[in-house]
N, C-alpha and C positions, 0 to 999 in steps of 0.2 A: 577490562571487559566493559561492555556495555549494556545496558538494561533498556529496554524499549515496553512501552504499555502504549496498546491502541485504543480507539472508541469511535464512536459514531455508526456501528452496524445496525440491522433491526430488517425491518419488515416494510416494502415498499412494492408498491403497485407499478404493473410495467408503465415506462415513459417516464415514470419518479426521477426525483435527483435523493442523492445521500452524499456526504462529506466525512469520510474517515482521518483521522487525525493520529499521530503516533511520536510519542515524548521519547525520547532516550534521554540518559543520563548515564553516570558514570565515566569512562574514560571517552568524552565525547570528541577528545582532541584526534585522536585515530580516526574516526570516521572518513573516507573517501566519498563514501557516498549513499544513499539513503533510498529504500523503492517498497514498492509492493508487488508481492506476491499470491494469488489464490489457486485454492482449492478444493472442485468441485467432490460430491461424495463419485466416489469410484475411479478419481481420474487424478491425475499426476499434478502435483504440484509447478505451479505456470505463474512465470513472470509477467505481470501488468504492466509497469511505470520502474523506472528509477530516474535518481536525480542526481548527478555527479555535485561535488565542491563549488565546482566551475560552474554551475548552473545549467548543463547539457544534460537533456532529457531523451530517453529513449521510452516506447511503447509499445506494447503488444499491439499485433495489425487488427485484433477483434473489439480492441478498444481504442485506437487512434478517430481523434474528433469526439470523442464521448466522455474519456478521462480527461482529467487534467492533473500534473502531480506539480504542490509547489512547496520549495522550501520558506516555510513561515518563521524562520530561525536560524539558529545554528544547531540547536536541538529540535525542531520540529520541524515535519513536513506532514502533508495534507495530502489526500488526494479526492477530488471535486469527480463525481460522478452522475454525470446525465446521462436523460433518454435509456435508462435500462432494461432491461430487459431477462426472462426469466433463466436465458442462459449464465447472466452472471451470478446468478444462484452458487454461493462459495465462503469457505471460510477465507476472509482475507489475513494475507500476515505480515507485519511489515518488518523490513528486513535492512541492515546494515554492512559494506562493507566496508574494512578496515584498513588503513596501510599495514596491517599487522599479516593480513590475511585470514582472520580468523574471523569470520561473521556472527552477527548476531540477529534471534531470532523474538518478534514477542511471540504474544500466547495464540493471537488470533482474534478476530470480531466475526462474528456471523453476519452477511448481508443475503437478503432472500428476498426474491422477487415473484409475488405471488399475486393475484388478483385473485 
C-alpha cells in the first residue's frame, strides 16, 4: 500500500501562482503513475494532471497551459499552478496508481482563489 501526504494549498488572489507537492511512501515500487485530482464543493471529483513512469503527461482541457505536473522524484511529484483563477477553487487530492490496481488516495490540500 501506499501513503501519500500533500502540501502547498492556501489562499491566493486570482492570476496567483501556488505549487502543490505530494510524498508517497510505503510500497512505492507499485506506482505506475502519480496525478492530481480536484474537487469543487458540490461537484464531482475531476482529474487535473497525471504523470505516468515514463514521464507522459496528461491534463485536464480547463487546465492545460496553466498547470504544469512534474515528477520531482520517484516519490514526489508537484504540480506548478499559474494564472488562477476562482473557478479552481477545490480541494485538491493527489492520487496514485498502481501495477496492483488498487489506487491510492491522500487527505487532500485546500486551494482557494479569492480576492
Amino acid at each position: 500500500q501506499v501513503q501519500l501526504v500533500e502540501s502547498g494549498g492556501g489562499l491566493v488572489q486570482p492570476g496567483g501562482s501556488l505549487r502543490l507537492s505530494c510524498a508517497a511512501s510505503g510500497s512505492t515500487a507499485l506506482i505506475s503513475a502519480m496525478g492530481w485530482y480536484r474537487q469543487a464543493p458540490g461537484k464531482q471529483r475531476e482529474l487535473v494532471a497525471v504523470i505516468t513512469r515514463g514521464g507522459t503527461t496528461t491534463y485536464a482541457d480547463s487546465v492545460k497551459g496553466r498547470f504544469t505536473i512534474t515528477r520531482d522524484n520517484e516519490n514526489t511529484v508537484s504540480l506548478q499552478i499559474n494564472s488562477l483563477k476562482p473557478e479552481d477553487t477545490a480541494v485538491y487530492y493527489c492520487n496514485v496508481r498502481t501495477y496492483t490496481g488498487v489506487p491510492s488516495w491522500g487527505r487532500g490540500t485546500q486551494v482557494t482563489v479569492s480576492s
